[in-house]
N, C-alpha and C positions, 0 to 999 in steps of 0.2 A: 306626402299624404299618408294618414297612416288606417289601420283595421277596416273602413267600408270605403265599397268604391264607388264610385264620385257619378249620382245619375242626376242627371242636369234638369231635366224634367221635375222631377219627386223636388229635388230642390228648391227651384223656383216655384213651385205650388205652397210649400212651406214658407217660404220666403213672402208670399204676394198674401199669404193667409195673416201672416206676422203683420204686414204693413194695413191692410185694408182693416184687420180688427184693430189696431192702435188707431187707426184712421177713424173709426167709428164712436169709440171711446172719447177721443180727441173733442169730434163733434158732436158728441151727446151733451159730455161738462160745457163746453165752451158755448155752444150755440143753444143748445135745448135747457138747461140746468137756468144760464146765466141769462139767457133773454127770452125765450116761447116759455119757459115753466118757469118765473121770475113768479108771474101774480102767483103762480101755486104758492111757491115757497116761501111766501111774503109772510106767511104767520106765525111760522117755524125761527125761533130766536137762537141765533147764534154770535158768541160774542160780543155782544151790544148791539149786533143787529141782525138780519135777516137772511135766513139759507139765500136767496136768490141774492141779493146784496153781495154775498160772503166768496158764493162762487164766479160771482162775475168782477170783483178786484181781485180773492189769491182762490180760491178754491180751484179755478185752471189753470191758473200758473202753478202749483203744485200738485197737479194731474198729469199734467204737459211734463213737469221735473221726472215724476215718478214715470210716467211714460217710456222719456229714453231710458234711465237705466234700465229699464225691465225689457227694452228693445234690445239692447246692446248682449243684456244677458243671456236673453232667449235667441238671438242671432248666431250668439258664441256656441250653444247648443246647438244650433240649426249646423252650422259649419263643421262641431265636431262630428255630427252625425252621418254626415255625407262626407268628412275626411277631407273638408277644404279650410279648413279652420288655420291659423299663423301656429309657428312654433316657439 
């Protein structure tokens, strides 16, 4: 472990802050974008076809991509910060 020491508390608040807002992100594109705001976004041309159309085949699957790594990264942050990070 190295420079801060390691509160387990503070941690896992960072940690559950990390996952519930990826979490919310996740199902905003996935559920709200691509199927409840679909007729919104039905006029809006992207593509050849239609923002709702667009994000319910890749616009979540490349939310969901961008998601992990930005998990992964913000995690590796989160561990250095509390000094439980790999060497």
């Amino acid at each position: 472990m190295s420079g801060h020491s390691y509160d387990a508390e503070n941690y896992w608040k960072a940690n559950l802050r990390l996952i519930f807002g990826s979490l919310i992100i996740w199902a905003l594109v996935s559920y709200g974008f691509a199927i409840l705001l679909r007729p919104m976004l039905a006029g809006i041309p992207v593509g050849g076809t239609d923002l709702g159309f667009w994000f319910a085949q890749q616009g979540s699957i490349l939310v969901f991509m961008v998601l992990i790594f930005f998990y992964a990264w913000r995690m590796n942050k989160i561990d250095e910060k509390f000094g439980v990070h790999e060497e």
